[in-house]
PQR file with spaces between the fields and no chain letter, atoms N, CA, C, O and H, PARSE charges and radii, in Angstrom:
ATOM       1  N    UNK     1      -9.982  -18.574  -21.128 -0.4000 1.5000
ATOM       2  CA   UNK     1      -8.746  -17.839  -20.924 -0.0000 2.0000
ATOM       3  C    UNK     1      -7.718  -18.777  -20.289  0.5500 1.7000
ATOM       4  O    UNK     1      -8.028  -19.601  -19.429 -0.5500 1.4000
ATOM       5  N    UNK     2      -6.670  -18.635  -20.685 -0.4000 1.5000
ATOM       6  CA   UNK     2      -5.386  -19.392  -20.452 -0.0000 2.0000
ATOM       7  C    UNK     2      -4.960  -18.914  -18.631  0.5500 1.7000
ATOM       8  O    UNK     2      -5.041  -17.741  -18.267 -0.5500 1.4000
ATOM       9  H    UNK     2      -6.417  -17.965  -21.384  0.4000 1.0000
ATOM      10  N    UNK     3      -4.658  -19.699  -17.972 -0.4000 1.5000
ATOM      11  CA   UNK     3      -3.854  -19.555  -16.952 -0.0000 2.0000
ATOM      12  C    UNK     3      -2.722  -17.876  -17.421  0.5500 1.7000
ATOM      13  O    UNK     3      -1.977  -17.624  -18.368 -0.5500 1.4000
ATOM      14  H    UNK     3      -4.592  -20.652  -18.268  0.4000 1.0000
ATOM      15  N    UNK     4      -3.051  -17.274  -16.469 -0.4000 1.5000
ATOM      16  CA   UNK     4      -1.770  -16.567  -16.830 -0.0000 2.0000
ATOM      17  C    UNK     4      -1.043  -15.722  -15.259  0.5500 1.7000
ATOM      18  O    UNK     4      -1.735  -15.484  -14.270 -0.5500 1.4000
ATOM      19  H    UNK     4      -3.656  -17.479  -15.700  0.4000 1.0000
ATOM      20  N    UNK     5       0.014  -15.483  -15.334 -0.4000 1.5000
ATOM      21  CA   UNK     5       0.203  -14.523  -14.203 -0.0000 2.0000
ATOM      22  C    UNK     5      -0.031  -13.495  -13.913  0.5500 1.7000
ATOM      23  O    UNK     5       0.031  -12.625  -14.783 -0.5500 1.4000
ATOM      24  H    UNK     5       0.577  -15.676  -16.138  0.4000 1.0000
ATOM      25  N    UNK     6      -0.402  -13.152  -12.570 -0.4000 1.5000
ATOM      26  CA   UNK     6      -0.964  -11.422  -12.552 -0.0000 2.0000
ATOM      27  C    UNK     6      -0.603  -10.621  -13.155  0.5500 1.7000
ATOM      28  O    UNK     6      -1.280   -9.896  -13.884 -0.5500 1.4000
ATOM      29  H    UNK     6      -0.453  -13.858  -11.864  0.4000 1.0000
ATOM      30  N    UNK     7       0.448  -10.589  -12.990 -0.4000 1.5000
ATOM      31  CA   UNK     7       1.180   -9.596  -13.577 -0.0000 2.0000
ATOM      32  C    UNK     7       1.091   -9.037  -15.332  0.5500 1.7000
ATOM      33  O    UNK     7       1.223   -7.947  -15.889 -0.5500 1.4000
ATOM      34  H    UNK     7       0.999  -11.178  -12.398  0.4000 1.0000
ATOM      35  N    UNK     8       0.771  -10.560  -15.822 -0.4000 1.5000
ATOM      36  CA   UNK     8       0.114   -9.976  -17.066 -0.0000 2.0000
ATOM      37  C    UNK     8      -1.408  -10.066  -17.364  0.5500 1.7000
ATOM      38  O    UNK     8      -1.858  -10.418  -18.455 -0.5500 1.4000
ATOM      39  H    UNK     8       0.663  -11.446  -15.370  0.4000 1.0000
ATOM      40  N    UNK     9      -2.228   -9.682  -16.187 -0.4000 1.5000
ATOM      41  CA   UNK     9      -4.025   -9.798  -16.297 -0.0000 2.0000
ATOM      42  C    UNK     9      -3.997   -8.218  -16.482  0.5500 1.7000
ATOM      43  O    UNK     9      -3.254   -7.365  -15.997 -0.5500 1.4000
ATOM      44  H    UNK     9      -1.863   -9.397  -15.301  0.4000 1.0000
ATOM      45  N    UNK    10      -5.040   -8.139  -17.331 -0.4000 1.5000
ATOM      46  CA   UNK    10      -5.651   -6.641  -17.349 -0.0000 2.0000
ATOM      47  C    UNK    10      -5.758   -5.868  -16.315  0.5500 1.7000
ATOM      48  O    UNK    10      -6.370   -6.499  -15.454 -0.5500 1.4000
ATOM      49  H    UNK    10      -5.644   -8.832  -17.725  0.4000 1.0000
ATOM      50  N    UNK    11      -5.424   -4.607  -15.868 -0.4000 1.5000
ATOM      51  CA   UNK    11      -6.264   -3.614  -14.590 -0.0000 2.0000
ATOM      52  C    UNK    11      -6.657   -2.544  -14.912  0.5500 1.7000
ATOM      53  O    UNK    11      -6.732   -2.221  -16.097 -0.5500 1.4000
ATOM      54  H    UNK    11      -4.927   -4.095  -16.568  0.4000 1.0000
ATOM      55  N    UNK    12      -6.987   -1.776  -13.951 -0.4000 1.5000
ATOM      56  CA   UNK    12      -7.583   -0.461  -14.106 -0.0000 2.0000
ATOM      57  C    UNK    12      -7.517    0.023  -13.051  0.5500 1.7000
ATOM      58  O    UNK    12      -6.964   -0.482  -12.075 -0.5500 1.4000
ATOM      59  H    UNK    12      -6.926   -2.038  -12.988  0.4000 1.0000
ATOM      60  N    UNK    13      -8.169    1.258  -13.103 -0.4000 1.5000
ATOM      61  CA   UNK    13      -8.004    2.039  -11.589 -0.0000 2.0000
ATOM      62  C    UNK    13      -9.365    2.378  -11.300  0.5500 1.7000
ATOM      63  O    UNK    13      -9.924    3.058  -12.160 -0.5500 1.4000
ATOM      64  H    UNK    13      -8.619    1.669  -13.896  0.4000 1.0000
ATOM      65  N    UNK    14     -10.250    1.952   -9.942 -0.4000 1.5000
ATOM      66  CA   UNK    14     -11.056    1.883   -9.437 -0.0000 2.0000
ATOM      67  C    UNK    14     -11.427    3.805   -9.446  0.5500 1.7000
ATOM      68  O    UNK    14     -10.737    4.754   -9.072 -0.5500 1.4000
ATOM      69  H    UNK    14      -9.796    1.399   -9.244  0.4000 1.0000
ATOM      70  N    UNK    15     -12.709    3.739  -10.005 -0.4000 1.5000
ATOM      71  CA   UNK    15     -13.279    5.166  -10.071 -0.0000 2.0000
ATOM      72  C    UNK    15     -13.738    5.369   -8.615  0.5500 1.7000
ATOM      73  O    UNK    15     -14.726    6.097   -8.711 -0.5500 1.4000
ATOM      74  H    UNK    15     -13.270    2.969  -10.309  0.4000 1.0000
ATOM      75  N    UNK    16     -13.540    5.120   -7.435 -0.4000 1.5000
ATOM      76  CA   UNK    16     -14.090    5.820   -5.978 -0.0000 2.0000
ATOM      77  C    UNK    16     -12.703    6.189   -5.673  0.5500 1.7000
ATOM      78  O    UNK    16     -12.291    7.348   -5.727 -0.5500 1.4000
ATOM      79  H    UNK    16     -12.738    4.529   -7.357  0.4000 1.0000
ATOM      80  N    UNK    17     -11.910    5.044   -5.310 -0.4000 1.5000
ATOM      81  CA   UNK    17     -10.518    5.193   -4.626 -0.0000 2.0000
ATOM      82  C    UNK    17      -9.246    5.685   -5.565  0.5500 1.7000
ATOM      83  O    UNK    17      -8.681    6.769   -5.415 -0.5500 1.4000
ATOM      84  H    UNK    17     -12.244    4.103   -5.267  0.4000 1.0000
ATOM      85  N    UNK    18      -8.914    4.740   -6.515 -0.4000 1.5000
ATOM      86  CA   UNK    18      -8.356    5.500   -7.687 -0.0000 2.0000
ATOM      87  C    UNK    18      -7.573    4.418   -7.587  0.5500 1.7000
ATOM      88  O    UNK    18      -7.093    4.188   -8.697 -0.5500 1.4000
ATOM      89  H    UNK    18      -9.372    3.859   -6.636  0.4000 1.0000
ATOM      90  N    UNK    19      -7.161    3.525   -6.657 -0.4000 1.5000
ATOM      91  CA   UNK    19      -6.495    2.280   -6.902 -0.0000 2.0000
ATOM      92  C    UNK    19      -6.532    1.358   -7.662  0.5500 1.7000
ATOM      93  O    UNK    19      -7.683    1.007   -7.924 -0.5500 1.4000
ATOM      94  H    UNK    19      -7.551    3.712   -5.755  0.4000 1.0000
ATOM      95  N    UNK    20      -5.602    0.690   -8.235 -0.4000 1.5000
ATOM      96  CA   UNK    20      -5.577    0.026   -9.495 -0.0000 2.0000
ATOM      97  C    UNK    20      -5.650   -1.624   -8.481  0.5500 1.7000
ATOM      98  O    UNK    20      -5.352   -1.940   -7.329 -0.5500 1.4000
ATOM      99  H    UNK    20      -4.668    0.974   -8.023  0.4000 1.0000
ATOM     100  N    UNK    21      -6.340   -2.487   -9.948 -0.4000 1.5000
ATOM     101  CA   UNK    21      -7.246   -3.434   -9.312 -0.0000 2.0000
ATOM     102  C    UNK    21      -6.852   -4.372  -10.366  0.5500 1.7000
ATOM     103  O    UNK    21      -6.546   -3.814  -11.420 -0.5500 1.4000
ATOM     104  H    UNK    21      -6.582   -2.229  -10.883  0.4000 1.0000
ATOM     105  N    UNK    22      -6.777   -5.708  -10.357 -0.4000 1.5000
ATOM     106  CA   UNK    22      -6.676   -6.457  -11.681 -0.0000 2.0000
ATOM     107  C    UNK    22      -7.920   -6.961  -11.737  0.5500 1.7000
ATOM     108  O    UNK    22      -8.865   -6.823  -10.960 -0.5500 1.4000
ATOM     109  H    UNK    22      -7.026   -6.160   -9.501  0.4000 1.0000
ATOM     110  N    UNK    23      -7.750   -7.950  -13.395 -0.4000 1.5000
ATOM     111  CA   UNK    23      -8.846   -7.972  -13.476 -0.0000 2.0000
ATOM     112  C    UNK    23      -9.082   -9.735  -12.660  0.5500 1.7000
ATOM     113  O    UNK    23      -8.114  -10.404  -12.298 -0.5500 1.4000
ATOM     114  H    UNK    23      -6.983   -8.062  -14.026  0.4000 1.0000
ATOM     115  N    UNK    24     -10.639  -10.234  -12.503 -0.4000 1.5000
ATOM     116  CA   UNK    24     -10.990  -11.525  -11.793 -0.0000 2.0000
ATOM     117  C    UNK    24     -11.752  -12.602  -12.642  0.5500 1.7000
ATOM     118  O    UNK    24     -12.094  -12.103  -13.714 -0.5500 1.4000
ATOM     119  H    UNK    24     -11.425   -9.690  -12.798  0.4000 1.0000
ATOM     120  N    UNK    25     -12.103  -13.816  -12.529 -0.4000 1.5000
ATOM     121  CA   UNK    25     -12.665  -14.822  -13.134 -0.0000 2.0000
ATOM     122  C    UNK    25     -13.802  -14.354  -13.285  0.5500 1.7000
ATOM     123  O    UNK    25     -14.430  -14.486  -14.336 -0.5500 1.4000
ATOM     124  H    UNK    25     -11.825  -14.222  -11.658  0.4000 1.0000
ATOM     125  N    UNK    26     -14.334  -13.602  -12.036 -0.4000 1.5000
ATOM     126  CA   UNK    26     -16.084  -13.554  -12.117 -0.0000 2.0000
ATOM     127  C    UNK    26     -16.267  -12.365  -12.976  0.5500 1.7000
ATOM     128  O    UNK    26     -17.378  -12.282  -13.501 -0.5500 1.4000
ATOM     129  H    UNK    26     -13.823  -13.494  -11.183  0.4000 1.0000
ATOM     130  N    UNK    27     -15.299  -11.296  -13.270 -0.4000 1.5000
ATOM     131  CA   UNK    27     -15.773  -10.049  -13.796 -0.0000 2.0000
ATOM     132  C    UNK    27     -15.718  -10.563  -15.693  0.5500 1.7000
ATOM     133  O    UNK    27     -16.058   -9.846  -16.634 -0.5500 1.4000
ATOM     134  H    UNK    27     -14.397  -11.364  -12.844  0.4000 1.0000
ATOM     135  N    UNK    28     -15.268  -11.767  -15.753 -0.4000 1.5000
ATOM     136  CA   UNK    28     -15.133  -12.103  -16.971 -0.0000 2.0000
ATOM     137  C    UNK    28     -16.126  -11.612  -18.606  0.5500 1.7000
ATOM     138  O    UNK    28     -15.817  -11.361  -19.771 -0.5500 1.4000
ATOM     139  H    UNK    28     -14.992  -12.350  -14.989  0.4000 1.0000
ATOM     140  N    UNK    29     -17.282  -11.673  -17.878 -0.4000 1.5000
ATOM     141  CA   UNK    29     -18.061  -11.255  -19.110 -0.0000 2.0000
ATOM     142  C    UNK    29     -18.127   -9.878  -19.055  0.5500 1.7000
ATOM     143  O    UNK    29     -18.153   -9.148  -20.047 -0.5500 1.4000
ATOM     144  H    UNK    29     -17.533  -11.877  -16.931  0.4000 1.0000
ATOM     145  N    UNK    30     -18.155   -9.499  -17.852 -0.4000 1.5000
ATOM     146  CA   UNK    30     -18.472   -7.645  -18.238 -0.0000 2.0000
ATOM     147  C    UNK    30     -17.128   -6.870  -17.259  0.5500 1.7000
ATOM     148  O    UNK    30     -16.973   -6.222  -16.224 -0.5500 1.4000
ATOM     149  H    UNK    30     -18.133  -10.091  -17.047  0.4000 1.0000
ATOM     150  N    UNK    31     -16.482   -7.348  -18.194 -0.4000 1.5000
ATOM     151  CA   UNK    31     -15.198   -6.873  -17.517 -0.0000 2.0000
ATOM     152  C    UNK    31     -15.038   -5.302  -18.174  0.5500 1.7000
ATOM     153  O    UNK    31     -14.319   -4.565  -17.500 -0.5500 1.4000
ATOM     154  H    UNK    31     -16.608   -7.874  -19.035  0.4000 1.0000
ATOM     155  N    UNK    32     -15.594   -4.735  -19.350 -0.4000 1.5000
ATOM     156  CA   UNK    32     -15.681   -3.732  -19.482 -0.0000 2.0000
ATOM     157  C    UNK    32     -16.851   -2.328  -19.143  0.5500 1.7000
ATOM     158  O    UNK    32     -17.076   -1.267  -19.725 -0.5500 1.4000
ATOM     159  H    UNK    32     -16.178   -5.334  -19.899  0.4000 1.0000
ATOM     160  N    UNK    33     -17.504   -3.113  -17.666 -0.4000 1.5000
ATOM     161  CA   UNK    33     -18.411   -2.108  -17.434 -0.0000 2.0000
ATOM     162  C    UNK    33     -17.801   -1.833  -15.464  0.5500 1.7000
ATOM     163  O    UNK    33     -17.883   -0.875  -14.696 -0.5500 1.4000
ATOM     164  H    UNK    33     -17.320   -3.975  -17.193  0.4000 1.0000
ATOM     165  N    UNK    34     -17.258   -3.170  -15.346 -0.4000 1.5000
ATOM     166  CA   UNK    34     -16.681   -2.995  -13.876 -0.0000 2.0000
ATOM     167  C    UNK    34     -15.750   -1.616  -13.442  0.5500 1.7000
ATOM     168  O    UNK    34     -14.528   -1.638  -13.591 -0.5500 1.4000
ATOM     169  H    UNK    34     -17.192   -3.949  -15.970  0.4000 1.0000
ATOM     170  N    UNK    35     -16.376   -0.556  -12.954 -0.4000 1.5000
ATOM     171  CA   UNK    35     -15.710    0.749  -12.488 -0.0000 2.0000
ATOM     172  C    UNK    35     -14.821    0.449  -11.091  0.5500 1.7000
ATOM     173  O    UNK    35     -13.753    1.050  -10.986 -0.5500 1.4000
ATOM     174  H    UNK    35     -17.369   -0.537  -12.833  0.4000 1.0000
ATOM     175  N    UNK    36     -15.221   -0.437  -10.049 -0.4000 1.5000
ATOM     176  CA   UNK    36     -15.110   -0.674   -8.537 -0.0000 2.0000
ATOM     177  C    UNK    36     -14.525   -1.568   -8.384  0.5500 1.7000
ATOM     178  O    UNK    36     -14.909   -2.641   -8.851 -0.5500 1.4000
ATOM     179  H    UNK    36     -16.089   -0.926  -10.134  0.4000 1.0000
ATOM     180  N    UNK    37     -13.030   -1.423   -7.456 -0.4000 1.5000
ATOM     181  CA   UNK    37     -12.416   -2.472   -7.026 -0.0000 2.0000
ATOM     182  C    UNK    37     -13.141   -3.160   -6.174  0.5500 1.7000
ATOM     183  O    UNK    37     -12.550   -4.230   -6.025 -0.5500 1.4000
ATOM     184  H    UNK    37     -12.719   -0.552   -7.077  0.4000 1.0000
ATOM     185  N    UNK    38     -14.030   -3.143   -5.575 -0.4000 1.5000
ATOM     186  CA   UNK    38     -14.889   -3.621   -4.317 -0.0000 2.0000
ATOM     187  C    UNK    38     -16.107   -3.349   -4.010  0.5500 1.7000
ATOM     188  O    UNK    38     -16.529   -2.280   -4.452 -0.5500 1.4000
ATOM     189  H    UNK    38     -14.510   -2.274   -5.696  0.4000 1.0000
ATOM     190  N    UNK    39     -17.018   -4.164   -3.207 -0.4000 1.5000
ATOM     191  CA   UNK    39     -18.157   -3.772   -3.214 -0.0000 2.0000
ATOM     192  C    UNK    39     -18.406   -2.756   -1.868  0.5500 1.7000
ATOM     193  O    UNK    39     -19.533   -2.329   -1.616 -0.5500 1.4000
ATOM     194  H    UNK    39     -16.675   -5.032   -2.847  0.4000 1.0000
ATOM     195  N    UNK    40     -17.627   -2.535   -1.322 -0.4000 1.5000
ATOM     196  CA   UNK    40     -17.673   -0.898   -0.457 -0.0000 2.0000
ATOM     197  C    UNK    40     -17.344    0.266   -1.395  0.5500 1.7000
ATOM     198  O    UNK    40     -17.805    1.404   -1.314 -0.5500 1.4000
ATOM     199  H    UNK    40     -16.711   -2.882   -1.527  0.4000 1.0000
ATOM     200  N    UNK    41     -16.461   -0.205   -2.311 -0.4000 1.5000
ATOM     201  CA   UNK    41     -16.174    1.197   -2.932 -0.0000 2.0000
ATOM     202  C    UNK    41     -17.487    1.798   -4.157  0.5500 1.7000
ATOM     203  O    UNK    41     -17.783    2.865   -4.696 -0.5500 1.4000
ATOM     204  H    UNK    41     -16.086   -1.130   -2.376  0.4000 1.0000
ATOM     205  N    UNK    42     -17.867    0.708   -4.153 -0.4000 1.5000
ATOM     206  CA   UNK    42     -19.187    0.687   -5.385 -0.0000 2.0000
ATOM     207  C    UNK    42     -20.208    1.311   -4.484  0.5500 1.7000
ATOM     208  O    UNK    42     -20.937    2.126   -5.050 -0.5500 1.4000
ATOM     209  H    UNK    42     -17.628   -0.159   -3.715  0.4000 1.0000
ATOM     210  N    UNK    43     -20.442    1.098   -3.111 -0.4000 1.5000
ATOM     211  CA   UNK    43     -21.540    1.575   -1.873 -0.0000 2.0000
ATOM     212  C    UNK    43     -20.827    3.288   -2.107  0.5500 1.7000
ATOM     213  O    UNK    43     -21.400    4.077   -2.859 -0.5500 1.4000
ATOM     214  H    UNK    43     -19.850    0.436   -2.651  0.4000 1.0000
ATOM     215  N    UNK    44     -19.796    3.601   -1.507 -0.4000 1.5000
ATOM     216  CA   UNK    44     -19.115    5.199   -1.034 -0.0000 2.0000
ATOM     217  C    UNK    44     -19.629    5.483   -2.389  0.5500 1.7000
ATOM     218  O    UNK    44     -20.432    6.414   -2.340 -0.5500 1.4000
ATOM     219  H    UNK    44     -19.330    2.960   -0.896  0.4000 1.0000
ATOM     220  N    UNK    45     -19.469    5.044   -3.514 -0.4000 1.5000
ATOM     221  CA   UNK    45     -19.674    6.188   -4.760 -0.0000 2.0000
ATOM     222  C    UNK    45     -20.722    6.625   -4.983  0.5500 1.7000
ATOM     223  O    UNK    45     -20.834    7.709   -5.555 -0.5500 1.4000
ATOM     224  H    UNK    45     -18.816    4.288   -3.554  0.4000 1.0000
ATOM     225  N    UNK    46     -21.815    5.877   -4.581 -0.4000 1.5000
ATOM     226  CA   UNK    46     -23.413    6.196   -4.955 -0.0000 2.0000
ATOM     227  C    UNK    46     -23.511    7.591   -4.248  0.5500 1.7000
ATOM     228  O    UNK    46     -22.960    8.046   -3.246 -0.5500 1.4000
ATOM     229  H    UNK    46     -21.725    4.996   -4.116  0.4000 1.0000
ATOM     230  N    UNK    47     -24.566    8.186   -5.287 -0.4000 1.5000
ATOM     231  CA   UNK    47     -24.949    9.782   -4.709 -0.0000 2.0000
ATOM     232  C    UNK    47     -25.477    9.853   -3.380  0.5500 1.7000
ATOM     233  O    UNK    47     -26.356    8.993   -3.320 -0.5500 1.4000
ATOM     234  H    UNK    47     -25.014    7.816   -6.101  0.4000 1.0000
ATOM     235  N    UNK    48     -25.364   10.530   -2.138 -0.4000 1.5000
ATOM     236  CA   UNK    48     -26.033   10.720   -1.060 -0.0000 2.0000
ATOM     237  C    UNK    48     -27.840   10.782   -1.317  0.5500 1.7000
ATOM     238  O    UNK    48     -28.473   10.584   -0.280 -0.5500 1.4000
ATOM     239  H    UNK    48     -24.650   11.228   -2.186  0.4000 1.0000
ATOM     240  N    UNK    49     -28.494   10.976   -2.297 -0.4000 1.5000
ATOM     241  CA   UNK    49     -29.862   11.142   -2.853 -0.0000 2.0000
ATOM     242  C    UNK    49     -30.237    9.773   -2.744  0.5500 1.7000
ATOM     243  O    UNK    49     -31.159    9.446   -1.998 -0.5500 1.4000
ATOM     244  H    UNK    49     -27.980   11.137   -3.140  0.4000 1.0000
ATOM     245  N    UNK    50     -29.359    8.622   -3.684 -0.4000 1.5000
ATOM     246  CA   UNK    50     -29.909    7.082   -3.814 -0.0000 2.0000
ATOM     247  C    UNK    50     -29.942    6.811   -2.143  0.5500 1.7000
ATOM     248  O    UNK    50     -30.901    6.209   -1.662 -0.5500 1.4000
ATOM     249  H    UNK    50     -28.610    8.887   -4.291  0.4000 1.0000
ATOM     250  N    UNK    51     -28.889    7.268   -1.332 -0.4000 1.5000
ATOM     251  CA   UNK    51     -29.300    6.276    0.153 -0.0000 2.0000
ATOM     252  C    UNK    51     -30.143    6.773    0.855  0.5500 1.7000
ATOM     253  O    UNK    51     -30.666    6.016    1.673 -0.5500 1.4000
ATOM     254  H    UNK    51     -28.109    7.757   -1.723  0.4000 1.0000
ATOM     255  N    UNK    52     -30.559    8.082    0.819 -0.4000 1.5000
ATOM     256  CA   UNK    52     -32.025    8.853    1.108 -0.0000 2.0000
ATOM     257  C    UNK    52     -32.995    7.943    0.806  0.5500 1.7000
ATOM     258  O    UNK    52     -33.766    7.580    1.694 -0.5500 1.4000
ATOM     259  H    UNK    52     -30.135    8.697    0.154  0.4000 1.0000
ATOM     260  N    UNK    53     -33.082    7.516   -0.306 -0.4000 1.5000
ATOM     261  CA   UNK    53     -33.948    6.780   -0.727 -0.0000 2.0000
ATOM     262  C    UNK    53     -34.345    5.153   -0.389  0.5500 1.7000
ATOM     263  O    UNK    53     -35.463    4.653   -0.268 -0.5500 1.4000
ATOM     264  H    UNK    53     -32.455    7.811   -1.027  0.4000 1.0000
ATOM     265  N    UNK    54     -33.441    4.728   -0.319 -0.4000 1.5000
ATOM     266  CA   UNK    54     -33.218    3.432    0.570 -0.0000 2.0000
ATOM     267  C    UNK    54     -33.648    2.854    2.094  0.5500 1.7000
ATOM     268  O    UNK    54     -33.270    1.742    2.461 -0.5500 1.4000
ATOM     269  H    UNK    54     -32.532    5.134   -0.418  0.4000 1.0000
């Protein structure tokens, strides 16, 4: 991928918070499965059952 400016990188809006997020170098290959701007917001979304379990 070419250098480009933010402003024209892909985003989306983070499914916990709802904030829109661009996209990053590392999400490059599975940039179409990334739901979470962050890795706290990826923690808050999990069901209360999975951290029972943990």
């Amino acid at each position: 991928m070419k250098m480009r400016k933010k402003s024209q990188l892909p985003t989306k809006a983070c499914a916990h918070c709802a904030l829109p997020f661009t996209w990053r170098k590392k999400w490059e290959r599975d940039w179409e499965h990334v739901k979470y701007c962050s890795e706290r917001c990826r923690r808050a979304a999990r069901p209360a059952s999975d951290k029972d379990k943990a």
